[in-house]
PANUGU-262201 format. One record per residue (C-alpha): residue in one letter; x, y, z; chain. Coordinates in steps of 0.02 Angstrom, whole numbers, plus 50000, padded with zeros to 5 digits. Example, Ala and Ser with C-alpha at 12.3 -4.5 7.8 and 13.67 -1.06 7.14 Angstrom:
2
[site A,[50615,49775,50390],A]
[site S,[50684,49947,50357],A]
END
This chain:
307
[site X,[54457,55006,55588],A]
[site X,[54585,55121,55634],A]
[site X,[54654,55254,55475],A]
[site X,[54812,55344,55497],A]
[site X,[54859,55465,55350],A]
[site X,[55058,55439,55385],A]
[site X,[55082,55572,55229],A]
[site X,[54966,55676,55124],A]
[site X,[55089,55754,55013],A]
[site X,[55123,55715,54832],A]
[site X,[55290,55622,54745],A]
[site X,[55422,55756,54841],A]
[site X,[55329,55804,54997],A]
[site X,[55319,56003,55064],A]
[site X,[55425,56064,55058],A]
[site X,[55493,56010,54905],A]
[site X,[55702,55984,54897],A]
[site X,[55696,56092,54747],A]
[site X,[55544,56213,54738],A]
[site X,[55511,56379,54782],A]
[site X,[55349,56394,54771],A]
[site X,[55248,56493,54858],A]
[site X,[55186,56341,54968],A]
[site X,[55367,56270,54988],A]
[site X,[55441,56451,55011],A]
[site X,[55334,56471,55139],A]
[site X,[55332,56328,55246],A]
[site X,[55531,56368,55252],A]
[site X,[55480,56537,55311],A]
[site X,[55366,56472,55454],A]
[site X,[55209,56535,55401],A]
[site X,[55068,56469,55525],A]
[site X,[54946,56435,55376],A]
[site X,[55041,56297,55276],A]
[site X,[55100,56154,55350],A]
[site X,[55247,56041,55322],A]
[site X,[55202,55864,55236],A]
[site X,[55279,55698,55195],A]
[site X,[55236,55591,55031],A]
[site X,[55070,55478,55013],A]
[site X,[55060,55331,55127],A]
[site X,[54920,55274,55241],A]
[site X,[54924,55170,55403],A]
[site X,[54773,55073,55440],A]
[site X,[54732,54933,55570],A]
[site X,[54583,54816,55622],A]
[site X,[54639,54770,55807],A]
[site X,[54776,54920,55842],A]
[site X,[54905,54808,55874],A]
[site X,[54948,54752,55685],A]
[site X,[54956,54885,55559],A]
[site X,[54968,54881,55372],A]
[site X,[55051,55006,55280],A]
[site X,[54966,55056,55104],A]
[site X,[55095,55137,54986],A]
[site X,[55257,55147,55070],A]
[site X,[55337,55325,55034],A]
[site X,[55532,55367,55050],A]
[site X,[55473,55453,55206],A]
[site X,[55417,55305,55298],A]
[site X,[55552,55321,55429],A]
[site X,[55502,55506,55457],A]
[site X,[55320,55423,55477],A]
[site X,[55371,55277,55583],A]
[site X,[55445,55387,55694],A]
[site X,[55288,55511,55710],A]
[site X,[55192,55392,55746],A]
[site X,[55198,55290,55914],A]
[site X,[55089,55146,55870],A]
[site X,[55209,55098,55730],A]
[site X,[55374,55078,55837],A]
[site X,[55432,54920,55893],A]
[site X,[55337,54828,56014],A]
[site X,[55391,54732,56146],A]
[site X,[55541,54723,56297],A]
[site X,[55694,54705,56177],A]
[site X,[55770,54648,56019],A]
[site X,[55683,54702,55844],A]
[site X,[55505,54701,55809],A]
[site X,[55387,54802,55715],A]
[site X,[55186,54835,55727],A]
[site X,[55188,54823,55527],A]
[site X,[55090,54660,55466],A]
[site X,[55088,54692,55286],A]
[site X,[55116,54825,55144],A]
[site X,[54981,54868,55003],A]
[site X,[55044,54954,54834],A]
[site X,[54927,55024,54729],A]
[site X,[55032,55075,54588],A]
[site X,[55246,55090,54562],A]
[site X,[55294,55234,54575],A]
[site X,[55445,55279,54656],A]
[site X,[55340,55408,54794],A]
[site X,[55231,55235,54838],A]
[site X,[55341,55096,54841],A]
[site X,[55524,55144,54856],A]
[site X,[55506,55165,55032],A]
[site X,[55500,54952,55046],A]
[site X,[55688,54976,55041],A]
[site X,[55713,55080,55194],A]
[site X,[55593,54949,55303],A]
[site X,[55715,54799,55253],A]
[site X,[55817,54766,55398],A]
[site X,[55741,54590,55467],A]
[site X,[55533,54579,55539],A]
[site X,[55449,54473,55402],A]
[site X,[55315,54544,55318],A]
[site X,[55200,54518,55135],A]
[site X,[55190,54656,55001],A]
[site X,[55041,54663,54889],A]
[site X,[55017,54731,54733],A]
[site X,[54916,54703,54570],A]
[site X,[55038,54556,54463],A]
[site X,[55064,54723,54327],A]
[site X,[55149,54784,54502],A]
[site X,[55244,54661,54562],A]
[site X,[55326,54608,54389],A]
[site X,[55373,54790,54366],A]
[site X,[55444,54798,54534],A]
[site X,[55545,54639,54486],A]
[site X,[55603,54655,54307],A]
[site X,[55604,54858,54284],A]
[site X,[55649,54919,54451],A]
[site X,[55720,54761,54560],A]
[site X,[55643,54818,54727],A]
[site X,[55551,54631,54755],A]
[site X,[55734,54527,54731],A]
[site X,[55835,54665,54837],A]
[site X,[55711,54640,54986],A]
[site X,[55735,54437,54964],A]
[site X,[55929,54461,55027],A]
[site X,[55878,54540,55176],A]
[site X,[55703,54450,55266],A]
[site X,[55556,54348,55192],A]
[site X,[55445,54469,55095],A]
[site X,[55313,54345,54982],A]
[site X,[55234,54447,54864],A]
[site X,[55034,54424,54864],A]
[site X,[54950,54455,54697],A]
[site X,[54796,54536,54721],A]
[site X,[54676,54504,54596],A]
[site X,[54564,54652,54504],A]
[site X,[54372,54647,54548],A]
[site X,[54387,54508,54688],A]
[site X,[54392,54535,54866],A]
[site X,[54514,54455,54980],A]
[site X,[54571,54453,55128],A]
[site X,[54734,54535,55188],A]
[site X,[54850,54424,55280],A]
[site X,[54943,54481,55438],A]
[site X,[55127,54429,55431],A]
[site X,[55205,54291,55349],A]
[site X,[55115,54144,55422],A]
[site X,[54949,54214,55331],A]
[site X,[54845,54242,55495],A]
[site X,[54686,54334,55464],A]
[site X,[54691,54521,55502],A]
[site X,[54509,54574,55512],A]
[site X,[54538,54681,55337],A]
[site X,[54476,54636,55172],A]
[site X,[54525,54697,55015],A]
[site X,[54464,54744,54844],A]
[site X,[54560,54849,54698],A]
[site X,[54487,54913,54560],A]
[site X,[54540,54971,54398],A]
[site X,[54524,55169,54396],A]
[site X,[54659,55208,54255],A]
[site X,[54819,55150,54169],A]
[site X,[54991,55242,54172],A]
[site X,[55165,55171,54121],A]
[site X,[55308,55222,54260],A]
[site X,[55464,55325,54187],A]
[site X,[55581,55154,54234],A]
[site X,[55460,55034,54131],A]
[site X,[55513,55013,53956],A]
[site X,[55420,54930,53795],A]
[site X,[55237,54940,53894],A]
[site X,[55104,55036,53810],A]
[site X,[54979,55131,53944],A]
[site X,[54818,55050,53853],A]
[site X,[54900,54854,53919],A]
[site X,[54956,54918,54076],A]
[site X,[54794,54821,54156],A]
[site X,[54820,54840,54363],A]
[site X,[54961,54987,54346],A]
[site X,[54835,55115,54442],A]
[site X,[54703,55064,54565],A]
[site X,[54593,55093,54700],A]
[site X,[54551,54993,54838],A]
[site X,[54387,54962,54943],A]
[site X,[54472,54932,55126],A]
[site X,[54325,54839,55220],A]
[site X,[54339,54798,55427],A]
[site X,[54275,54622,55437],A]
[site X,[54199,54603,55616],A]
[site X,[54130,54781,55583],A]
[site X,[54056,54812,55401],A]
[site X,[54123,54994,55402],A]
[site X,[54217,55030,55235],A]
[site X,[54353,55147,55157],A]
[site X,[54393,55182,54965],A]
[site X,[54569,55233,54949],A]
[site X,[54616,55323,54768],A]
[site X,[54763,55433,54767],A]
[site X,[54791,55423,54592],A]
[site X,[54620,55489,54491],A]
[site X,[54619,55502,54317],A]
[site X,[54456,55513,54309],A]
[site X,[54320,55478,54400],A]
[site X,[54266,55311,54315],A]
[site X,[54104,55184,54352],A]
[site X,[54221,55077,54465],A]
[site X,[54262,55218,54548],A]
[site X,[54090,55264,54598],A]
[site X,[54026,55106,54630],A]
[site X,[54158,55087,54754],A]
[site X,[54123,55237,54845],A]
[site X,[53931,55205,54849],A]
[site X,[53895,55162,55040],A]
[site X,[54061,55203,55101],A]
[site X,[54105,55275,55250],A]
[site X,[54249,55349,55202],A]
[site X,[54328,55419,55031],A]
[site X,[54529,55481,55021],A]
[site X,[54575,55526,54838],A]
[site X,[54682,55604,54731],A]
[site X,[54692,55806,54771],A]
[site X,[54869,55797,54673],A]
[site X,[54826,56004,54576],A]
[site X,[54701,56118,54601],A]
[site X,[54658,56134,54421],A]
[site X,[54717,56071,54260],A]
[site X,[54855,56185,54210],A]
[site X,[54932,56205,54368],A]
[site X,[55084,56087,54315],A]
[site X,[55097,56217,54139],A]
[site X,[55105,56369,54259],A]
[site X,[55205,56339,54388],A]
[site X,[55322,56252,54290],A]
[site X,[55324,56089,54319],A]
[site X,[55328,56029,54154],A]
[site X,[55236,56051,54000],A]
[site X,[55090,55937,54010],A]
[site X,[54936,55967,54103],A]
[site X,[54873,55872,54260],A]
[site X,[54761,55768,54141],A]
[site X,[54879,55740,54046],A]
[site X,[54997,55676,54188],A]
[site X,[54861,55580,54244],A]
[site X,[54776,55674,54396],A]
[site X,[54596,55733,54406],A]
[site X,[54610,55920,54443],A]
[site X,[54479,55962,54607],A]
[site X,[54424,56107,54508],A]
[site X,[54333,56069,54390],A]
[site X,[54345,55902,54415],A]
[site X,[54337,55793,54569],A]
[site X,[54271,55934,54698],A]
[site X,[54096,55944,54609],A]
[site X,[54073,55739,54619],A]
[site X,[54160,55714,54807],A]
[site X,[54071,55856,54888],A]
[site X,[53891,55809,54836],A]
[site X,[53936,55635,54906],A]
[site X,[53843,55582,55063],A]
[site X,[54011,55491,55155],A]
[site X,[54042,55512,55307],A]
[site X,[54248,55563,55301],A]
[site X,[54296,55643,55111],A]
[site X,[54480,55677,55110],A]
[site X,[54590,55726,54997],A]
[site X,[54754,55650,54995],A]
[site X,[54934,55638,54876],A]
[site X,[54919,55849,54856],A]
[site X,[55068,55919,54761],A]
[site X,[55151,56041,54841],A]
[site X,[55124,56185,54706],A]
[site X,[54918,56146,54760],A]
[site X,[54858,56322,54829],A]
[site X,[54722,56215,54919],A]
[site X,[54857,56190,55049],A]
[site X,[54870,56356,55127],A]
[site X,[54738,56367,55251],A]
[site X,[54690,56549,55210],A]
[site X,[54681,56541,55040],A]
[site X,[54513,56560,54935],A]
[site X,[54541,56377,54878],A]
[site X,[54545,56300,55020],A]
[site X,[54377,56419,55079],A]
[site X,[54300,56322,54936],A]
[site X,[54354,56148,54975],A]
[site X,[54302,56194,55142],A]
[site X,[54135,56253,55103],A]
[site X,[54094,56056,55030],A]
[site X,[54121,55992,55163],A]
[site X,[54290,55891,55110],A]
[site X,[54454,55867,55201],A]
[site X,[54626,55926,55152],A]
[site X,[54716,55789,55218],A]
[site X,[54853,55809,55338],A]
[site X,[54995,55699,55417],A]
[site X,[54939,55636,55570],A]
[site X,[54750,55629,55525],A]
[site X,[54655,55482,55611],A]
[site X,[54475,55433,55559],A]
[site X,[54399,55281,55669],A]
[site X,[54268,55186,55549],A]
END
């Protein structure tokens, strides 16, 4: 199993249209310690020729185009290496992307059912697509592996899949939905190559980090989670808005996730979805010395991992 991280960055990328933080400011500048990055979306393949795409960000033509194994294929016409999309929540930063993939090439989508009725009723991505090529919608059940299917004709792709519950959030475009019945609005998924046995959990939105949550990443070879803030009032102080990360629904790393991921004994621990205001991002800074230090990842476009 092949892992591409197409985009590491949080809902808005780095830089950011409208921020000036220090991170954004100086990526602008051309500082040679942070690094441009697109919004949260993962590549990820069995055989190297078919490719799934989990979350699909409004930067997946930026991706596409960065990375070679993801153009068409072939002498002529259209094509495309994709075989499938995964969603693991709706928000606009991992699904809204589906609309800039819609020209023709036939492909599923899936999603928890939470997921796919949002993105049918609230926010009409799932009929839109219908008008322009077959995209069947695959439920994918909580707690129950399956296994993904490559293209429309259901062929097996040498990936299974499991999601798990790891919290429950309400999008801004979902009306009359409390977060405590919002069962399968935020998951995780346990990525598993068949032929191989090798296994990736993929989080990027952490709440906390829950039983289902560790049970998945017991034995894995490979762990990418959320790294959205540094610490728990980072939204508060640099003005993002007026609730903490917590609150917003995003384990801080300090202080939170860093102490549990580093003492893990996984092979490949990555952090992934990082907001731009994150100071963990700048290469020099005394954050990232201490993500450094335990032995985790601060993901970057273009990472590859081979499992």
């Amino acid at each position: 199993m092949r892992v591409r991280i197409l985009g590491s960055a949080a809902g808005g990328g780095l830089p950011q249209w409208n921020c000036r933080c220090p991170n954004c400011s100086g990526v602008r500048a051309g500082s040679s310690e942070i690094s441009a990055r697109t919004q949260s979306s993962l590549a990820i393949t069995a055989d190297g020729a078919r490719w799934f795409l989990f979350n699909v960000s409004p930067d997946i033509r930026q991706q596409i185009h960065a990375t070679p194994e993801l153009t068409p294929p072939g002498g002529g016409g259209r094509a495309t290496a994709i075989a499938g999309c995964v969603l693991t929540d709706a928000e606009l930063d991992h699904m809204s992307g589906l609309l800039l993939i819609r020209e023709g090439c036939s492909f599923p989508v899936v999603s928890t059912r939470l997921v796919r009725e949002w993105l049918t009723e609230h926010f009409p991505v799932a009929p839109v697509l219908s008008h322009f090529a077959p995209r069947p919608w695959i439920d994918l059940p909580l707690d129950d592996s399956i296994e993904m299917p490559a293209g429309v004709d259901g062929t097996p792709s040498g990936l299974r899949l499991r999601a798990f519950e790891v919290g429950r959030d309400v999008p801004r475009f979902v009306v009359g939905t409390e977060a405590a019945d919002a069962v399968g609005s935020v998951i995780g998924l346990e990525i598993s190559d068949v032929a191989r046995g090798t296994r990736l959990v993929y989080a990027p939105g952490v709440p906390t980090v829950n039983d289902a949550l560790r049970e998945a990443a017991d034995g894995a070879d490979a762990l990418m989670m959320d790294g959205t803030f540094w610490s728990d009032e980072e939204p508060r102080a640099t003005g993002i808005t007026d609730i903490t990360a917590r609150e917003m629904g995003h384990l801080p790393v300090d202080g939170g996730s860093l102490s549990w991921i580093g003492g893990l004994p996984i092979r490949h621990r990555v952090y992934v979805h990082i907001n731009n205001t994150n100071p963990m991002l700048n290469d020099s800074s005394p954050e990232r010395r201490r993500v450094d230090a335990a032995g985790v990842r601060v993901g970057a476009d273009g990472d590859v991992f081979d499992l």
